[in-house]
C-alpha positions, 0 to 999 in steps of 0.5 A: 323364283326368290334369288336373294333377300328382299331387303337388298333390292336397289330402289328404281330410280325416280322417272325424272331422275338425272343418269350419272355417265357410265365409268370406263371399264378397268382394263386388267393388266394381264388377261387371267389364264384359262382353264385347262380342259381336256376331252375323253377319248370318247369325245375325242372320237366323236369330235374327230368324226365330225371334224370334216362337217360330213354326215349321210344326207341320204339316211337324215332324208329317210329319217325325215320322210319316215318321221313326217309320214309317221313311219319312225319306231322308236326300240325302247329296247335299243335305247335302254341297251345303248344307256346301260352300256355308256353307264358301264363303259364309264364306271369301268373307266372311274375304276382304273 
């Protein structure tokens, strides 16, 4: 993978070569502001739910057998559905 022009690499140092000490990092003085993120409600949801750190130990343990013992089906049919209407409910949403 090429990530910039050949002709700019800095040549290795030779073996024997003396190291110059590291200058002090500047310290800035101000700290610059962050950016302002905000959740959908969606996300908003979905990390409120999980907030308490809670889940169903009884079904990730039926999951887990039925994974390991080759018994877990996946409903392609499901899948689909479950994308389709996340793709609706988010054009719905960039309309209003």
């Amino acid at each position: 993978m090429k990530i910039g022009p050949l002709e700019n690499k800095i040549p290795p140092a030779p073996a024997g070569a003396q190291r110059k000490p590291a200058a002090e990092p500047a310290t800035p003085a101000s700290p610059e502001p962050s950016a302002k993120v905000e959740l959908s409600a969606t996300a908003s949801a979905i990390a409120g739910g999980l907030a308490d750190g809670s889940f169903d130990a009884h079904k990730v343990e039926q999951l887990t057998r039925a994974i390991r013992d080759g018994q877990f089906r996946i409903d392609p049919q499901a899948i689909a559905d479950k994308l389709l209407a996340n793709a609706r409910e988010l054009l719905d949403r960039g309309r209003h």
